[in-house]
DOVEXPA-906313 format. One record per residue: residue in one letter; x, z, y of N, C-alpha, C in turn. Coordinates in pm, whole numbers, plus 50000, padded with zeros to 5 digits. Last residue first. Layout:
<recs>
+------+-------+-------+-------+-------+-------+-------+-------+-------+-------+
! logu !  n.px !  n.pz !  n.py ! ca.px ! ca.pz ! ca.py !  c.px !  c.pz !  c.py !
+------+-------+-------+-------+-------+-------+-------+-------+-------+-------+
!    A !     X !     Z !     Y !     X !     Z !     Y !     X !     Z !     Y !
...
+------+-------+-------+-------+-------+-------+-------+-------+-------+-------+
</recs>
This chain:
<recs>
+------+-------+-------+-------+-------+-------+-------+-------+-------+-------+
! logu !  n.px !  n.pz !  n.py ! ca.px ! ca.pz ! ca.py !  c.px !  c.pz !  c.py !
+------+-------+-------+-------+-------+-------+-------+-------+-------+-------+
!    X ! 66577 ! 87144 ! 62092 ! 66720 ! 87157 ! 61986 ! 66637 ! 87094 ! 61873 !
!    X ! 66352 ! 87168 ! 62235 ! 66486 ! 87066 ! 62313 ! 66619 ! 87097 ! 62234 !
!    X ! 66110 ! 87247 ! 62182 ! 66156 ! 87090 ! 62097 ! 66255 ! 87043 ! 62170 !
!    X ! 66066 ! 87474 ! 62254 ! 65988 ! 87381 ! 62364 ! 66077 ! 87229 ! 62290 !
!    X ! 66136 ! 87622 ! 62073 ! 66003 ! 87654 ! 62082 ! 65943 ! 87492 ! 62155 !
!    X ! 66447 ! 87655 ! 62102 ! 66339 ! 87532 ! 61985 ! 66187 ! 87561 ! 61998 !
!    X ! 66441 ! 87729 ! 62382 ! 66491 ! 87573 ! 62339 ! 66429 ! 87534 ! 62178 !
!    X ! 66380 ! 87985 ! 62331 ! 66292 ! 87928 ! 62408 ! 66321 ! 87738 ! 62379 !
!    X ! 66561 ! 88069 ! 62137 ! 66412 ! 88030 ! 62119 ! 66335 ! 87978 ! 62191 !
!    X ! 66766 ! 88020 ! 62305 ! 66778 ! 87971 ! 62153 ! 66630 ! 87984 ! 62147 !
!    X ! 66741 ! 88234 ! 62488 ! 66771 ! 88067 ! 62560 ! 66763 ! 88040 ! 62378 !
!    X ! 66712 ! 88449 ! 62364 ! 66644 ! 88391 ! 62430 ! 66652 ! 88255 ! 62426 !
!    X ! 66959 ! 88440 ! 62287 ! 66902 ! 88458 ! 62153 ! 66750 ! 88420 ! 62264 !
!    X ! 67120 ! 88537 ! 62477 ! 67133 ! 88385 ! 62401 ! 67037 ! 88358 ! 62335 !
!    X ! 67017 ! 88764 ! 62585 ! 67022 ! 88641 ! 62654 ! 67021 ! 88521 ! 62594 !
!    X ! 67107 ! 88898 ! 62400 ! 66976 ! 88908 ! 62399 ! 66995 ! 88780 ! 62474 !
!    X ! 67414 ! 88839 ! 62452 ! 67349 ! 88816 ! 62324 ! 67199 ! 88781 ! 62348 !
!    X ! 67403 ! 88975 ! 62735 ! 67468 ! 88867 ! 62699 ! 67428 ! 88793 ! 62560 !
!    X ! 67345 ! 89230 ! 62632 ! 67235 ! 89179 ! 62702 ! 67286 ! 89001 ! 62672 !
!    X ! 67603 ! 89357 ! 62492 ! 67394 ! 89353 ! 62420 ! 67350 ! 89254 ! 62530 !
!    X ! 67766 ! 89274 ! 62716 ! 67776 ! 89200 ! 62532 ! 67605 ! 89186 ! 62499 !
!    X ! 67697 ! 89517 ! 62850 ! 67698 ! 89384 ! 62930 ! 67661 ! 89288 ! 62764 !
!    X ! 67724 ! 89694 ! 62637 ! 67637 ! 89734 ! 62764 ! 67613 ! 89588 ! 62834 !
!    X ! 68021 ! 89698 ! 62612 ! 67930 ! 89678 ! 62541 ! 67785 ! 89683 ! 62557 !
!    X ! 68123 ! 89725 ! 62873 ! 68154 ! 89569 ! 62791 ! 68067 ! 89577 ! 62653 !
!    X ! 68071 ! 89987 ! 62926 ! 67956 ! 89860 ! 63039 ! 68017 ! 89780 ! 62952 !
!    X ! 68193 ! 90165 ! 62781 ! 68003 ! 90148 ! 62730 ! 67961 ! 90028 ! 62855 !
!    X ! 68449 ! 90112 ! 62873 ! 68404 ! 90045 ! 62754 ! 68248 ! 90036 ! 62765 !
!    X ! 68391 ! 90226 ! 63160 ! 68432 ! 90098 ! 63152 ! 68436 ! 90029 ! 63003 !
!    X ! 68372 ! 90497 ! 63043 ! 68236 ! 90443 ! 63083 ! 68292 ! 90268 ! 63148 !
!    X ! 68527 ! 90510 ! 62736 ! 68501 ! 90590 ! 62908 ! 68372 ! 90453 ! 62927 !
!    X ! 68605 ! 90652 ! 62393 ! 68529 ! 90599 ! 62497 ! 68523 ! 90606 ! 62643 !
!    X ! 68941 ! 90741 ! 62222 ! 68799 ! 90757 ! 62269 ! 68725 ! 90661 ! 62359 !
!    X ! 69186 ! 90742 ! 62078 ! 69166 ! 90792 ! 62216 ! 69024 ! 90801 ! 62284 !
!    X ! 69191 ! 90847 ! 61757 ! 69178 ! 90692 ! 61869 ! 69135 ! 90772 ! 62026 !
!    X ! 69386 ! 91071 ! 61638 ! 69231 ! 91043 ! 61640 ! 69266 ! 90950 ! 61717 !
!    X ! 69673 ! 91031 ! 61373 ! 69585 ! 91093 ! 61538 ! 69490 ! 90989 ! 61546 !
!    X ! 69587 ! 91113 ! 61055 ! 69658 ! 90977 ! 61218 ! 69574 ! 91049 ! 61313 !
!    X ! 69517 ! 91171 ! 60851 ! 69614 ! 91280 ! 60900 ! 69650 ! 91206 ! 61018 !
!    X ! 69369 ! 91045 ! 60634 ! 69490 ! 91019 ! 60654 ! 69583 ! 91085 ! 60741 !
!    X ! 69078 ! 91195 ! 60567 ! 69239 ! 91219 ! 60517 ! 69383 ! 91121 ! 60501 !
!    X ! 68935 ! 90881 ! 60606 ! 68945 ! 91021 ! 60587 ! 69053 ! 91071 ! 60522 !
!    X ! 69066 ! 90717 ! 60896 ! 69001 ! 90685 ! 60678 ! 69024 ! 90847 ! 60671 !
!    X ! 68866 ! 90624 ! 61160 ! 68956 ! 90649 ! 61082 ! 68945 ! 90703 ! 60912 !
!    X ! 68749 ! 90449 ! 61409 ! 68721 ! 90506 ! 61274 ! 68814 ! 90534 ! 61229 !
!    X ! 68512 ! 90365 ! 61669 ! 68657 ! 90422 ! 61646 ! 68646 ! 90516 ! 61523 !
!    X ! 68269 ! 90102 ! 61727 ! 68299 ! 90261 ! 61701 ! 68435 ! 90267 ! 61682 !
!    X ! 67932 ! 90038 ! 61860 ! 68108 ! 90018 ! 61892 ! 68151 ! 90167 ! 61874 !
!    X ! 67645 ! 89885 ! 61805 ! 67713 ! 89971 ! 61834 ! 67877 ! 89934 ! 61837 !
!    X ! 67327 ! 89800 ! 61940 ! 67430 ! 89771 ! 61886 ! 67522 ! 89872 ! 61926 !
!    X ! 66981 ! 89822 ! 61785 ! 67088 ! 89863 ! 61831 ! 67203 ! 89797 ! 61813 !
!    X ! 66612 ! 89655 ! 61832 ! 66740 ! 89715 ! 61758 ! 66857 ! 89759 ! 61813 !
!    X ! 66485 ! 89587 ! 62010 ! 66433 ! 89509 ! 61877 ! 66583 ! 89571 ! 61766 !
!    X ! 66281 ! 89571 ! 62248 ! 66403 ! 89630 ! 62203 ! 66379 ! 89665 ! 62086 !
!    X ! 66144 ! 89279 ! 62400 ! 66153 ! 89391 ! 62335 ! 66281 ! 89478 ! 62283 !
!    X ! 66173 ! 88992 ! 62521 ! 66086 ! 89124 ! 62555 ! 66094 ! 89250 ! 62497 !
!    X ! 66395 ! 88837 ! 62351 ! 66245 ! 88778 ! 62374 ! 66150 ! 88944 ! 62433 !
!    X ! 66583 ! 89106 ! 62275 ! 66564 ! 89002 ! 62280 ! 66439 ! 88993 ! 62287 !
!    X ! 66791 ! 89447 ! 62320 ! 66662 ! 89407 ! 62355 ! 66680 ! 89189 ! 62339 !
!    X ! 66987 ! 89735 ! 62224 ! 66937 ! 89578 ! 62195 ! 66798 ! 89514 ! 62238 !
!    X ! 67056 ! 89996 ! 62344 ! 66988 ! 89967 ! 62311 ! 66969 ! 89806 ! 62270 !
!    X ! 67378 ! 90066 ! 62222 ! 67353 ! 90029 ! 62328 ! 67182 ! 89983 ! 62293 !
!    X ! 67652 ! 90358 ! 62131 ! 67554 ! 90318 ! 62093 ! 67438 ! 90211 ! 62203 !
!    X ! 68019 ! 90396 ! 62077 ! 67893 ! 90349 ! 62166 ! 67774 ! 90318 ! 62145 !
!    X ! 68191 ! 90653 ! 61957 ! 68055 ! 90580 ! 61936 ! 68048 ! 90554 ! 62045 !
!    X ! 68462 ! 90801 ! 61757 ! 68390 ! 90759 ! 61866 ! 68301 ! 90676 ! 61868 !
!    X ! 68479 ! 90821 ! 61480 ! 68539 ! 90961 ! 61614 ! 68468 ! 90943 ! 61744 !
!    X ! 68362 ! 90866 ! 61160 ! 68352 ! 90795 ! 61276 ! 68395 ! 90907 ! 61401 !
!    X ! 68582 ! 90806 ! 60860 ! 68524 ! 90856 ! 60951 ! 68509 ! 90855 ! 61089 !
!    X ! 68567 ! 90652 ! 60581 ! 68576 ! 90688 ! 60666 ! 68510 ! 90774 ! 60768 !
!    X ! 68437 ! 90570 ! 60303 ! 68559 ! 90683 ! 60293 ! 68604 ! 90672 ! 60438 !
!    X ! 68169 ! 90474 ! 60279 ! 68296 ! 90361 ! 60341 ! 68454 ! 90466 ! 60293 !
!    X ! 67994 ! 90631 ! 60258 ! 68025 ! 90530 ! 60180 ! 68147 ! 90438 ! 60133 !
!    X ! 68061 ! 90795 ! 60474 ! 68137 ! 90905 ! 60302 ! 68106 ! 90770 ! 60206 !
!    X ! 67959 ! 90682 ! 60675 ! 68122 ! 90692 ! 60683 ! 68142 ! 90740 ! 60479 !
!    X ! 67698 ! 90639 ! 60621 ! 67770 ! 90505 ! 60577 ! 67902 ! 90571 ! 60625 !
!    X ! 67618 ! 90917 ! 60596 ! 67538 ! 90821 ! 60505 ! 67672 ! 90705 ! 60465 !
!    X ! 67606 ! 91102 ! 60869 ! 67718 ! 91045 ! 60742 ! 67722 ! 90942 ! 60662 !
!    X ! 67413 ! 91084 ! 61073 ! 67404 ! 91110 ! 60963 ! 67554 ! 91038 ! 60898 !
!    X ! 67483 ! 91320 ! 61362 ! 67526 ! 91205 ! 61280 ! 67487 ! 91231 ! 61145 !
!    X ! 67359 ! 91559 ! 61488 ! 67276 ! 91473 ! 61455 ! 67322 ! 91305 ! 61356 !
!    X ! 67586 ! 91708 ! 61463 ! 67509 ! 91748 ! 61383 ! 67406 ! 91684 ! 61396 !
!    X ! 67909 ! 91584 ! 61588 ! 67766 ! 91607 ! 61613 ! 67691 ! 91628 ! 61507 !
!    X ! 68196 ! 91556 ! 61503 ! 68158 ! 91755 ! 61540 ! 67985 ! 91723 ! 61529 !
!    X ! 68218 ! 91319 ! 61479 ! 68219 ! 91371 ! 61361 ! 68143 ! 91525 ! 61366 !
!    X ! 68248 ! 91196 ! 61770 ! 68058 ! 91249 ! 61688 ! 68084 ! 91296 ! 61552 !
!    X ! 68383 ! 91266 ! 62009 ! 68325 ! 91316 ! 61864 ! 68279 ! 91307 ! 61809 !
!    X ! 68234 ! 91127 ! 62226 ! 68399 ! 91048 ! 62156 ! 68439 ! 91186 ! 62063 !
!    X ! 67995 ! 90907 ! 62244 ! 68014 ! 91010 ! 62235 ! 68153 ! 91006 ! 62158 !
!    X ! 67732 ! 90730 ! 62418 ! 67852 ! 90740 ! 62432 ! 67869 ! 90882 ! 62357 !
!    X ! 67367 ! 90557 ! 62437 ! 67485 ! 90715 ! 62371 ! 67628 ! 90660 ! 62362 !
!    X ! 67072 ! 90430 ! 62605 ! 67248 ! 90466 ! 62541 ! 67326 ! 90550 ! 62544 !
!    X ! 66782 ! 90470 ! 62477 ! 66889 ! 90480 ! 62573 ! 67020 ! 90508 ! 62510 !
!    X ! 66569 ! 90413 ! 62389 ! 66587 ! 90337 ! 62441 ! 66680 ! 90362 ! 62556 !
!    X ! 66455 ! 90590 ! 62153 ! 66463 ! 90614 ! 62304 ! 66484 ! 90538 ! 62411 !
!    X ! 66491 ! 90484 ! 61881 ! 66408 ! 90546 ! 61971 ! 66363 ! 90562 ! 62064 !
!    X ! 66773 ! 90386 ! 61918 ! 66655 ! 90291 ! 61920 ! 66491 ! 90359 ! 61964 !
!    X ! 66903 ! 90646 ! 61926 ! 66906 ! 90554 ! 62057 ! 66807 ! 90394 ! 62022 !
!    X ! 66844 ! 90707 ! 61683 ! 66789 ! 90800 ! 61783 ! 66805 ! 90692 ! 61926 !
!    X ! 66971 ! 90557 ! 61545 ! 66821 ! 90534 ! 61514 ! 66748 ! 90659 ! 61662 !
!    X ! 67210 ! 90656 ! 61560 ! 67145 ! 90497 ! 61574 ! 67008 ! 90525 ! 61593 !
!    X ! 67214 ! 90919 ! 61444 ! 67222 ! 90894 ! 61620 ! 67196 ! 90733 ! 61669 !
!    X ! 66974 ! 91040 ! 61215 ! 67061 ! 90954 ! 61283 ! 67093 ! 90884 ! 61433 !
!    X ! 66635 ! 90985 ! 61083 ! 66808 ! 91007 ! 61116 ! 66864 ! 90977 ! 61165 !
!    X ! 66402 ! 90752 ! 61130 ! 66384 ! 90935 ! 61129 ! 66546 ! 91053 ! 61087 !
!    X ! 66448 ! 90542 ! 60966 ! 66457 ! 90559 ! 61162 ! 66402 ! 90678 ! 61207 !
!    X ! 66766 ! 90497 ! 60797 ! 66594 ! 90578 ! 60811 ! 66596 ! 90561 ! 60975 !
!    X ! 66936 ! 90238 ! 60809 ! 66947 ! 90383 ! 60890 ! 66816 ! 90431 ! 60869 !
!    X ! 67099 ! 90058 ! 60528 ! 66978 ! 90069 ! 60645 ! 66962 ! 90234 ! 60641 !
!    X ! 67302 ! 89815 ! 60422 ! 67327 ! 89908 ! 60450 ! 67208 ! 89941 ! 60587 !
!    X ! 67263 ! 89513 ! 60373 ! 67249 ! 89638 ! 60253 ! 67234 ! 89772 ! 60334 !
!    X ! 67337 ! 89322 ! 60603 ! 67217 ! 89335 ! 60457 ! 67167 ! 89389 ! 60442 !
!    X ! 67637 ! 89394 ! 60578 ! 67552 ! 89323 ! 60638 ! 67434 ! 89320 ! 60534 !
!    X ! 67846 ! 89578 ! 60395 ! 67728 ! 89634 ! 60506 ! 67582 ! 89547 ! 60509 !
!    X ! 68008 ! 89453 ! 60232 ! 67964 ! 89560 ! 60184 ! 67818 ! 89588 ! 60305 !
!    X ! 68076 ! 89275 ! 60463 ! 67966 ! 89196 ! 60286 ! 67940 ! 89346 ! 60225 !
!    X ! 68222 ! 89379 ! 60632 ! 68055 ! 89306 ! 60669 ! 68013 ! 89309 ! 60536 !
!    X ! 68464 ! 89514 ! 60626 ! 68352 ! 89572 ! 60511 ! 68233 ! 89518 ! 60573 !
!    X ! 68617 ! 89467 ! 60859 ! 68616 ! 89433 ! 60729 ! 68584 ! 89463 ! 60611 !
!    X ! 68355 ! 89416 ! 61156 ! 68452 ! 89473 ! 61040 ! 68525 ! 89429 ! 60944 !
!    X ! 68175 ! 89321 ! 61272 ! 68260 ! 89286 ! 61280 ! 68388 ! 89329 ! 61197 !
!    X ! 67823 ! 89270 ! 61114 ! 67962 ! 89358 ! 61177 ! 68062 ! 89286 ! 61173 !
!    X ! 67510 ! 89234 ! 61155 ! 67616 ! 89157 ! 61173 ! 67705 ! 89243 ! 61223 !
!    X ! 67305 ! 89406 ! 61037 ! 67228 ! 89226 ! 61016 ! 67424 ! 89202 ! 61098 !
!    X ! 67162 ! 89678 ! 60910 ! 67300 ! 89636 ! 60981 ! 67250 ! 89472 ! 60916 !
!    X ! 66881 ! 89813 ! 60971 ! 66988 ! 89733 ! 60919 ! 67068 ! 89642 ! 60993 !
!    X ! 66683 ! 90076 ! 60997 ! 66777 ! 89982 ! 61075 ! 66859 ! 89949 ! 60974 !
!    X ! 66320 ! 90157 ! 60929 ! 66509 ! 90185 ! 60943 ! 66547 ! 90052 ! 61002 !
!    X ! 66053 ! 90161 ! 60913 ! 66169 ! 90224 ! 60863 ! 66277 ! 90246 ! 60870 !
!    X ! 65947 ! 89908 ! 60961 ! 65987 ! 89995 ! 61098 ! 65984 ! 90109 ! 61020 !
!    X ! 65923 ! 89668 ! 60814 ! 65808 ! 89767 ! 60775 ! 65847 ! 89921 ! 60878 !
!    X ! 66086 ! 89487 ! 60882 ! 65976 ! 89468 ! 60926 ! 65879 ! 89597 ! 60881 !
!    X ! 66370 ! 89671 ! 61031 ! 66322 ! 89588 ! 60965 ! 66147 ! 89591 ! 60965 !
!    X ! 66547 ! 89646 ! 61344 ! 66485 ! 89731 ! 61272 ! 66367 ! 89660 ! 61196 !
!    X ! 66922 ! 89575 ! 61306 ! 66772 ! 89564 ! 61397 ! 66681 ! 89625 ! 61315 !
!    X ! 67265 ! 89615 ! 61455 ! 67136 ! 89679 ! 61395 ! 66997 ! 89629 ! 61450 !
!    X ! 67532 ! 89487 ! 61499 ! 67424 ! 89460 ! 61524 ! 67313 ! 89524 ! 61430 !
!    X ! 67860 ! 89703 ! 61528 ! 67744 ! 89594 ! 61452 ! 67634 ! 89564 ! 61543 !
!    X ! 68248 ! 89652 ! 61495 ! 68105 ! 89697 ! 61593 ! 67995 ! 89597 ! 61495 !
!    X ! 68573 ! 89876 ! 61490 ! 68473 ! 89722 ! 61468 ! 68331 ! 89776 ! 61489 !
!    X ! 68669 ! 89971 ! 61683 ! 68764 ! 89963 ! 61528 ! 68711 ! 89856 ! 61471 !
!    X ! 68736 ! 89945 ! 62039 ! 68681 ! 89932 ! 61909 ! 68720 ! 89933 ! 61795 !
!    X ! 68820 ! 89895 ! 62293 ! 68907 ! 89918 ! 62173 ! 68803 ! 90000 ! 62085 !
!    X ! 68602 ! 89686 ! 62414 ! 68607 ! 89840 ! 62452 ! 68749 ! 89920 ! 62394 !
!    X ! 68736 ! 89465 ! 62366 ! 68729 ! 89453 ! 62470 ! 68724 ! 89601 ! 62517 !
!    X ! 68666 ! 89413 ! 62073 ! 68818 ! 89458 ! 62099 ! 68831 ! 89485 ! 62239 !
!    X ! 68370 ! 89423 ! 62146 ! 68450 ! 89531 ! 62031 ! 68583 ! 89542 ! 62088 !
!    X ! 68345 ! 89141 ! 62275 ! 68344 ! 89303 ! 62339 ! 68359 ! 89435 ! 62254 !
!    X ! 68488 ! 88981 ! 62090 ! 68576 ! 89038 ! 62234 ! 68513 ! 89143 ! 62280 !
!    X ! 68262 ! 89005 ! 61896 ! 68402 ! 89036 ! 61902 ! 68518 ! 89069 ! 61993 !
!    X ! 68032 ! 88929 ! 62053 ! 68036 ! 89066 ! 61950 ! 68188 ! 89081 ! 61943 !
!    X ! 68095 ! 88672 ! 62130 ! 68045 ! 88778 ! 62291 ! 68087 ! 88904 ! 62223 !
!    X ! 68137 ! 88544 ! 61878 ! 68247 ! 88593 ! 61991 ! 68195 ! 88691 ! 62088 !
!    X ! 67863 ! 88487 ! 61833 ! 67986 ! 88601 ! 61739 ! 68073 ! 88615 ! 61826 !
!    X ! 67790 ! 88360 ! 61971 ! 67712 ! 88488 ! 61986 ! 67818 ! 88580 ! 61934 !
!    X ! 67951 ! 88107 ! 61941 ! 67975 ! 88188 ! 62129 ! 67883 ! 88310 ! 62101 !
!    X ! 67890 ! 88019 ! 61731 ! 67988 ! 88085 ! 61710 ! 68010 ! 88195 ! 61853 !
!    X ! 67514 ! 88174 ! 61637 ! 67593 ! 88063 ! 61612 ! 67751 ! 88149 ! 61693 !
!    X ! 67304 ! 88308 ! 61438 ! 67401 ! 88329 ! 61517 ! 67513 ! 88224 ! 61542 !
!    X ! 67029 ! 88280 ! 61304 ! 67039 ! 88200 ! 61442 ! 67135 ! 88215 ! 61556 !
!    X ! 67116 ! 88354 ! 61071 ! 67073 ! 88223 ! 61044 ! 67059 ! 88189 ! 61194 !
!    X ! 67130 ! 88605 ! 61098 ! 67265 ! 88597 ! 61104 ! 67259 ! 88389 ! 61103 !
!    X ! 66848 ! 88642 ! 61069 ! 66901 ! 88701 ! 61177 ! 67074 ! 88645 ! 61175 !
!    X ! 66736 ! 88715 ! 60776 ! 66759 ! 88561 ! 60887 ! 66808 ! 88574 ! 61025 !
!    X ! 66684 ! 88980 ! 60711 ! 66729 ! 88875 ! 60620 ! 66729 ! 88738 ! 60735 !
!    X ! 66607 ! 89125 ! 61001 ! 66691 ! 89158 ! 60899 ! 66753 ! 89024 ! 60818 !
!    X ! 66426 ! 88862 ! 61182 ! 66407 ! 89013 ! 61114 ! 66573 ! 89009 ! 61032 !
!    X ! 66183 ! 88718 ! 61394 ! 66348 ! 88703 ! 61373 ! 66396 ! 88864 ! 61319 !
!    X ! 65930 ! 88690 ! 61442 ! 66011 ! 88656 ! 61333 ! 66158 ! 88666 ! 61219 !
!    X ! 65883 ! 88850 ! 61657 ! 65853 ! 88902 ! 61528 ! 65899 ! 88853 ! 61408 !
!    X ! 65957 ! 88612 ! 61857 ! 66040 ! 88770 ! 61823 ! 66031 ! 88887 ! 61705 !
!    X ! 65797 ! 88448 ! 61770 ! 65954 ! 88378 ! 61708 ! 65995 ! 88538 ! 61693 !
!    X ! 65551 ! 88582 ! 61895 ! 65555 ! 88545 ! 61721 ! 65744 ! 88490 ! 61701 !
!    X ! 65640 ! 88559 ! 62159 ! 65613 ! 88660 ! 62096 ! 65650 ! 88644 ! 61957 !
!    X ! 65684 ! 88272 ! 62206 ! 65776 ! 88330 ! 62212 ! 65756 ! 88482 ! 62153 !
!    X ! 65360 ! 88217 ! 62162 ! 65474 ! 88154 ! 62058 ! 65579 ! 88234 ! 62041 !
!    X ! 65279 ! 88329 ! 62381 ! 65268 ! 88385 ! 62207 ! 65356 ! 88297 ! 62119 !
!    X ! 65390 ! 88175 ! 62584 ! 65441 ! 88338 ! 62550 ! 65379 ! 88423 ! 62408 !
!    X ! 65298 ! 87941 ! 62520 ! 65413 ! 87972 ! 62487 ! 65472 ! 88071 ! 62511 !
!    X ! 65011 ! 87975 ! 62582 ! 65037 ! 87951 ! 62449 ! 65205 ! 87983 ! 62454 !
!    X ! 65056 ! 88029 ! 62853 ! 64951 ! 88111 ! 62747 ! 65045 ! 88095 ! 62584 !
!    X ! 65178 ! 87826 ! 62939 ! 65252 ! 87930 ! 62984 ! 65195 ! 88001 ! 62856 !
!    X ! 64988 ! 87569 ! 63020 ! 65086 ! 87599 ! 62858 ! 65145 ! 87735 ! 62826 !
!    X ! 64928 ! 87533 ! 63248 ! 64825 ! 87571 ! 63182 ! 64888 ! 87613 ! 63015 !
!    X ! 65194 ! 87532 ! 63399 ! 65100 ! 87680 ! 63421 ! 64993 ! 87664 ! 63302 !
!    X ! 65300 ! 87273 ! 63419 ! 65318 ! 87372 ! 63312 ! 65266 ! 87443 ! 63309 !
!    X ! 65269 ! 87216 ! 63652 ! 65183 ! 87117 ! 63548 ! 65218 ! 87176 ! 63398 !
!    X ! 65404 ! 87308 ! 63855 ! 65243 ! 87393 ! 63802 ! 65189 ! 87290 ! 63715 !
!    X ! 65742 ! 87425 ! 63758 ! 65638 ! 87320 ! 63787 ! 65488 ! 87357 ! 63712 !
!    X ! 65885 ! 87671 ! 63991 ! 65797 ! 87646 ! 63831 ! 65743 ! 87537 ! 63875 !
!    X ! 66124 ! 87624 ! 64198 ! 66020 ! 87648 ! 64181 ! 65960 ! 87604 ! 64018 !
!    X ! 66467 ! 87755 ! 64299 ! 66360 ! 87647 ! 64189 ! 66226 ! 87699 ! 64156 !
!    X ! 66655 ! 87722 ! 64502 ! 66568 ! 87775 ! 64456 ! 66485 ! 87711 ! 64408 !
!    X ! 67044 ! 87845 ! 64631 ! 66899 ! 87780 ! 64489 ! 66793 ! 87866 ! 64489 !
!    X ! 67089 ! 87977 ! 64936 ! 66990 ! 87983 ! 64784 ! 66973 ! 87881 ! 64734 !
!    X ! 67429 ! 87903 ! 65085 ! 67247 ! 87881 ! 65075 ! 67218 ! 87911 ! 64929 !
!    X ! 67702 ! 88015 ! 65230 ! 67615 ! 87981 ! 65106 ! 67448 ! 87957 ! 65129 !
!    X ! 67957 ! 87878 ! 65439 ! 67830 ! 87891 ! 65434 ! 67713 ! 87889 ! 65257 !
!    X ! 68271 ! 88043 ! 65434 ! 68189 ! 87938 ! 65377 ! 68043 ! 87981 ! 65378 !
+------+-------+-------+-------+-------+-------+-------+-------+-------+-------+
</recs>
């Protein structure tokens, strides 16, 4: 079968607006913080988060973004069953911690110990009475920026004595790896549609 390109050209009766609506789109990305962030998740964002948790075998996975005074990271959406203990409440100094180290850097961490790593901060397993075995960590990027982390973890309750979860390979860190962008994606197409008055 013969394929041909789509190809769509910009209409230049838009070029003189472009200005204004990449600061718009700037200012929505500054907008969208910690406390309102779960206000522009609708249900196909929560799903992309949930199948690609159970998709890597995941125990459950969040969305971290980093709040407005760029201190730390808060957990803004888990899949877990401790969200209402987390979502909100629970924020990473952005000077600890292997989250906060892959927001840093802007690169992704796989690691199928991290109880052994001496850069994990503990903070939220000794909250929770668990403990974390395996990690995906993925940079988060929406509207231009990398605006927070998401992660995918394998947990177990401390002192229950269960064999450890089998761990991470590099076919989980691409479904969570694919998910972050898939999201960022939405969360695009969502601002760009109420920016330009078509929601």
């Amino acid at each position: 079968m013969d394929e041909t390109r789509l190809t769509l050209l910009a209409d230049e009766s838009f070029a003189p607006l472009l200005p204004a609506l990449r600061a718009r789109l700037e200012l929505a990305g500054q907008s969208i913080v910690p406390r309102n962030f779960s206000s522009i998740l609708d249900e196909v964002m929560r799903q992309v988060m949930h199948k690609a948790i159970e998709g890597a075998g995941g125990t459950e996975g969040s969305v971290w973004l980093a709040d407005q005074s760029s201190e730390s990271l808060v957990i803004v959406y888990n899949t877990g069953p401790n969200s209402e203990k987390l979502v909100g409440r629970f924020k990473q100094p952005l000077d600890s911690g292997l989250i906060s180290m892959v927001f840093a850097s802007e690169q992704p961490f796989v690691e199928n110990q991290v109880f052994r790593n001496s850069n994990q901060d503990k903070s939220l397993d000794s909250m929770l009475g668990l403990q974390t075995q395996a990690m995906i960590a993925i940079p988060f990027y929406f509207l231009e920026a990398c605006r927070g982390v998401i992660s995918c973890v394998q947990l177990t309750r401390t002192g229950s004595g269960r064999t450890s979860p089998s761990g991470f390979d590099a076919a989980d860190e691409a479904i969570i790896r694919n998910a972050a962008v898939i999201l960022g994606r939405l969360i695009d197409h969502w601002a760009l549609r109420t920016t330009v008055g078509l929601v």
